[in-house]
N, C-alpha and C positions, 0 to 999 in steps of 0.2 A: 504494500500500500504506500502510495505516495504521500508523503505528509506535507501540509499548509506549513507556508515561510514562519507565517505568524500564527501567533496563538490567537482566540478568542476574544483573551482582555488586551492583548497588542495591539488590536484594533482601537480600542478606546471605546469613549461611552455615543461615539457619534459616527455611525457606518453608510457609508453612502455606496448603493448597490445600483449598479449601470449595466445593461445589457441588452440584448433584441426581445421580440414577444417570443414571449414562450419559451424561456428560458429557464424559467424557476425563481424569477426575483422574488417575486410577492411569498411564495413558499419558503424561501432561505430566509426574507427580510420576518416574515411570521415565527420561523424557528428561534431564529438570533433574539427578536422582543421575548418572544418566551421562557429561553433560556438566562437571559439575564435583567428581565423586568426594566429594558427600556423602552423608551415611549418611541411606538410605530408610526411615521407617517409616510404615506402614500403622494408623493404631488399628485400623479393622475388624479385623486379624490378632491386634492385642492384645486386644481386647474380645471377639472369638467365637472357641470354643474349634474346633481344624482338625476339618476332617474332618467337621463335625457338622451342615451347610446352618442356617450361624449361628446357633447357640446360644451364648449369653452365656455365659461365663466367671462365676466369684463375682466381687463387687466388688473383695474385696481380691486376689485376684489380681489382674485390671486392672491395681489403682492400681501395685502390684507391679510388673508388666511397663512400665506406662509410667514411672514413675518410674527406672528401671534405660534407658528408652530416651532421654530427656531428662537423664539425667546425661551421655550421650556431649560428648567436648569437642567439637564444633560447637555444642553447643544450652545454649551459656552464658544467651541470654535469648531471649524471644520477642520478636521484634521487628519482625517485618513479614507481611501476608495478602495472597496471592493467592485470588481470587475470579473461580470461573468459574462462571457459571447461565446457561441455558437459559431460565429463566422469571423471572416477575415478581414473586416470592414477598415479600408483604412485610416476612416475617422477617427474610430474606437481608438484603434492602435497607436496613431499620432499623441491624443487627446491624456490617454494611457500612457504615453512615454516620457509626458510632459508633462507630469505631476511630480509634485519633488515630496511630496510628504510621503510617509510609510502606504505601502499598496500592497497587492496582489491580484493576480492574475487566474483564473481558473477559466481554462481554454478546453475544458473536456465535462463529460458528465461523470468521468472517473474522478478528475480531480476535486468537483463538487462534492464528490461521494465520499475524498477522506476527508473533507471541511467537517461535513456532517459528523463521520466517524469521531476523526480528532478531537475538535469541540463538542461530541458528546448532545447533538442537535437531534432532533426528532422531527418529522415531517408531519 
């Protein structure tokens, strides 16, 4: 089994999960609140208003809503990206190489698999 660079708590109390649909974000971002009782947000939830098969919100709400979700005390700074992709997208990759805080990469459903394992996550 291949084991994650980083631990768990390596990550810090503030994890920003980046990847295509259908990737497993919202499943791993649900694991990770669970396992260590931080507070889950969603932008898709903040950005498209319920009920409406995503339709954008106005801007200023948005900024409105996130702003009011990043004052929570966990999320004093941004400081660390988890990145999980399926593909080879050279955005991602760029975007990914150009982060200077602690990161990690999980580029497979194997490597997903030891996150889970290692860290001890439940689906």
């Amino acid at each position: 089994m291949v084991m994650p660079a980083l631990s768990l708590a390596e990550l810090g109390p503030r994890i920003c999960i980046l990847g295509p649909s259908n990737s497993g974000k919202s499943t791993l971002a649900h694991a990770i609140a669970q396992k260590t009782s931080l507070p889950l947000v969603h932008l898709d939830q903040l950005y498209h208003l319920p009920n409406t098969h995503w339709q954008a919100r106005s801007e200023a709400e948005f900024l409105q809503l996130h702003q009011a979700a990043v004052a929570e005390p966990n999320w004093e700074m941004f400081r660390y990206l988890l990145l999980y992709t399926r593909s080879k997208q050279p955005r991602n990759r760029e975007m990914f190489a150009s982060w200077q805080q602690p990161k990690l990469l999980l580029s497979s459903a194997a490597e997903l698999q030891a996150c889970y394992q290692a860290w001890g996550l439940t689906r």
